[in-house]
N, C-alpha and C positions, 0 to 999 in steps of 0.2 A: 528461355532458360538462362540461368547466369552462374558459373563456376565460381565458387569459397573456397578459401585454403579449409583446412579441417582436419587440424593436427599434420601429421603425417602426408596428408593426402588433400585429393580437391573432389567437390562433391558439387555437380549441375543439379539444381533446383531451381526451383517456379513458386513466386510468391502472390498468391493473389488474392480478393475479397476483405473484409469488413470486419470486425470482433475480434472477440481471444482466438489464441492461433490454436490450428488443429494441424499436427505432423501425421502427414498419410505414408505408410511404411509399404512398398508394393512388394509385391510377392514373385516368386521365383518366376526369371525368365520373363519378366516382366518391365516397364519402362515406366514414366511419370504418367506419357500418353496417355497409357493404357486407363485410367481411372476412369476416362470419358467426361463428355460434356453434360449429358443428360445427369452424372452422377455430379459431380463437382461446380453445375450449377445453384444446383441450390443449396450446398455447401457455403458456396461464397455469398448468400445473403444471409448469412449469421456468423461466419469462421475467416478468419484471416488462414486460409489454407497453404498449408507449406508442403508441396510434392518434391522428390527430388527420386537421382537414380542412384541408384547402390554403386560400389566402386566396382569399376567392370561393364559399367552400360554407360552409353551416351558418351556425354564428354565427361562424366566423371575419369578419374582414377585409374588407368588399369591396372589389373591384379599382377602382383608384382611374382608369383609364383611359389608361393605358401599357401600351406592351406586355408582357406574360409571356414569362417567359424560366426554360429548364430550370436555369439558372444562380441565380438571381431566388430560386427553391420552394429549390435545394438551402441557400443562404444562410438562409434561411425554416428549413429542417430544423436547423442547426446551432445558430441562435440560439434554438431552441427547448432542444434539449439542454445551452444555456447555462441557458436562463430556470429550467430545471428543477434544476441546479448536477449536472449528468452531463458527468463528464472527456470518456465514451467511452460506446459502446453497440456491438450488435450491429445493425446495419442490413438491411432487407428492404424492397423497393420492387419492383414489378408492375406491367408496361405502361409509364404519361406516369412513376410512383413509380418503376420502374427506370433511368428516364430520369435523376431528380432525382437519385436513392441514386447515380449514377457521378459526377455532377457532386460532388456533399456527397463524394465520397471522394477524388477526384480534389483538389479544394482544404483537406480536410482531413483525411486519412489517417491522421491518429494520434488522431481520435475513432472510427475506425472498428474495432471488435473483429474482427467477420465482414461479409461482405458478401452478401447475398441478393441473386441478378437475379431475375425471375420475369416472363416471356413479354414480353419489353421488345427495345430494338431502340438499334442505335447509331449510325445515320445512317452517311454514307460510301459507299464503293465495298464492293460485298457485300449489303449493308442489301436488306430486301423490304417493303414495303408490301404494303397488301391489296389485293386482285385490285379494280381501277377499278371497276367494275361492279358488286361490292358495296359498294362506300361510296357509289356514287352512289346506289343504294339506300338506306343509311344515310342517310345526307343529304337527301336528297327526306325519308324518312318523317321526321327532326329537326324540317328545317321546314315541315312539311303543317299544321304548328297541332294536327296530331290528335297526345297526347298517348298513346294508349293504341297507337294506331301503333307512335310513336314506340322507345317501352318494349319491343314486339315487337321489332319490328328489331332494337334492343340487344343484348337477349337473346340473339335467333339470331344476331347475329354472333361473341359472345361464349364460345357453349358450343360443344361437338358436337351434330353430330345428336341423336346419342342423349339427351341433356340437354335440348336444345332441345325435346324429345315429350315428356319429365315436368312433367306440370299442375303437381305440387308442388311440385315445385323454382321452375317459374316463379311463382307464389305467392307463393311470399320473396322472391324478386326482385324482383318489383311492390308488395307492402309495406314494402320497404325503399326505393324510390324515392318512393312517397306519401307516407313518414314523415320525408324528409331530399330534397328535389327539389333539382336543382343547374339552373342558370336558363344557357337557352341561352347568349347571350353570353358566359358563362363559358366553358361546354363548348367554343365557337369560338376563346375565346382558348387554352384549351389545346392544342387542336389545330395549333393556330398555333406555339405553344412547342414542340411535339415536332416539327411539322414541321422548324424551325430545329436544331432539336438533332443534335449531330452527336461523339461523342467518339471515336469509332474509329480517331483515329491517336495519342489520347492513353493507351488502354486499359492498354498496353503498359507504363506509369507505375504500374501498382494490383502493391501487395505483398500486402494482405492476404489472407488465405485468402476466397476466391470462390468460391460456388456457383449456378450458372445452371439455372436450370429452365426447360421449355419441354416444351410438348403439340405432338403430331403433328399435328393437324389445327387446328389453329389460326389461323384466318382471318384475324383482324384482322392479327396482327404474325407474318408465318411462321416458322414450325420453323428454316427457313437462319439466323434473325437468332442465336436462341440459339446456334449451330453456331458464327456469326461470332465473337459476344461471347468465348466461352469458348476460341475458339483466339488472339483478343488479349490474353487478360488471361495473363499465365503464372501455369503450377500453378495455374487454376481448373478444379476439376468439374464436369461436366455432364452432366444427370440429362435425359433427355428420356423423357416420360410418352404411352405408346402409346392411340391414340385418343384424347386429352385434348383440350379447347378452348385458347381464350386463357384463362378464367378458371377456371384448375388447380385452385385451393385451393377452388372449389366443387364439383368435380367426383371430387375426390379430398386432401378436406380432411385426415384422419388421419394418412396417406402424407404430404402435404405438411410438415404440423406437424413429424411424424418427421423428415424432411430435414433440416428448419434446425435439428432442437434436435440429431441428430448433426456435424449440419457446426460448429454454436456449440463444439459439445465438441471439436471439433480441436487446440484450445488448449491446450496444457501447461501455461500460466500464466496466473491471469488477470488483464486490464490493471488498469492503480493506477487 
C-alpha cells in the first residue's frame, strides 16, 4: 500500500492490474484487504484497479473527531482520483462504499465511467435495514471486548448460511481482520454516516450506465434495497444473485468480476 496527500488528508491505497482504472469503494468496517484475491484477480486482467482505505483504517488519516459523513468519504474518493491525475474512472462501491460511490456520482458525474452498486441501500421511503434483532446482536458481540466474538458475528451477518459453515472461507476472513483491524470508534462513526445517508430522491439525477448487485439473503442491507436503488436510477441493471449474502464478491467472486468487467464494456467510447 502507499499513502497520497488528498486534500486535507492522506489516504493508503494499492494500485494494481492492466486497462482503464476501476475505484473500488469498500464498505463499512471494512479494509482494501477485504476485497480478496479470488475477487480482484481477475479484475486485474482488464482494470487498473484502485483499492484504498477510508480515513480511519490503515494508515490512512485518522478521524479527526467530527462527524463522518457519506458526503465527507465521497469528496475523500474524488480528490483522490485528482491526487492520482484520473479525469474519470469506472467506479464500484459495496454496502457504507455504495453509499459513498452515489454521493462521488451524484456531485461529480462526469468522473464517473460506470457505476457499480453492490448490496448497499439508499435511505428514504422503501429503504430496509437489518432485522433489529440481529444487529442488536451485532452490537452487543462489537462491544463485549471479546474480539473473536466479535469477528463471528461479522462474519455471519455478512455471508449466507451456507458460507457462514465453511471453516475456510472464515480463515480468510479472520486473517484479514488480524492483518488490517479497523478500531471500534471508527466502525461507530461509520455506522453513523450511513445511518444519515439518504439519496433516494436524488438517484433519479444518475445518467451513467448503473449496475446494482444484490444477494437474496442478505441480512445486513436486504434484497428490497437493491430492487429500490435500480428502479430510481433510470436504465440501471439489476443482477440479484440467488442465495448470496451481503458480501457477494466473496461468495461468488468470478461471477462478480464478470459483471462489472461486462457492464465497464457497455461503453461504445471510452471517456478522454
Amino acid at each position: 500500500m502507499t499513502v497520497i496527500p488528498v486534500g486535507s488528508i492522506e489516504l493508503d491505497y494499492e494500485r494494481t492490474g492492466s486497462g482503464p482504472p476501476l475505484l473500488a469503494i469498500m464498505g463499512m468496517s471494512g479494509t482494501s484487504l477485504h476485497w480478496g484475491e479470488p475477487f480482484l484477480g481477475p479484475l486485474r486482467e482488464h482494470f487498473d484497479v484502485i483499492a484504498y482505505d477510508h480515513r480511519g483504517v490503515g494508515a490512512s488519516s485518522r478521524l479527526d473527531g467530527s462527524d463522518l459523513t457519506t458526503v465527507q468519504m465521497a469528496e475523500d474518493a474524488a480528490a483522490l482520483l485528482t491526487a492520482l491525475e484520473l479525469d474519470s474512472a469506472h467506479v464500484l462501491g459495496i454496502s457504507m462504499g455504495g453509499m459513498v460511490a452515489q454521493e462521488l456520482a451524484l456531485a461529480h458525474p462526469d468522473r464517473i465511467r460506470t457505476l457499480t452498486l453492490g448490496c448497499t441501500y439508499c435511505g428514504g421511503e422503501g429503504s430496509t435495514l437489518a432485522d433489529p434483532a440481529r444487529l442488536q446482536q451485532l452490537t452487543e458481540a462489537m462491544m463485549s471486548g471479546d474480539r473473536a466474538r466479535a469477528l463471528r458475528a461479522g462474519w455471519e451477518i455478512n455471508v449466507s448460511p451456507a458460507m457462514a459453515a465453511d471453516d475456510a472461507a472464515y480463515a480468510r476472513f479472520e486473517a484479514i481482520a488480524h492483518r488490517r483491524a479497523v478500531a471500534l470508534p471508527v466502525i461507530m462513526a461509520q455506522m453513523q454516516a450511513c445511518a444519515a445517508h439518504n439519496t433516494n430522491a436524488r438517484l433519479a439525477e444518475l445518467e451513467m450506465p448503473t449496475l446494482v448487485i444484490h444477494g437474496t439473503v442478505d441480512e445486513l442491507l436486504p434484497v428490497q434495497n437493491g430492487h429500490l436503488i435500480a428502479s430510481r436510477i433510470p436504465g440501471s441493471r439489476l443482477e440479484i444473485l440467488e442465495d448470496v449474502g451481503h458480501l457477494f464478491f466473496w461468495e461468488r467472486p468470478e461471477l462478480s468480476a464478470e459483471l462489472i468487467r461486462t457492464h465497464a464494456a457497455c461503453l461504445t467510447t471510452p471517456a478522454p
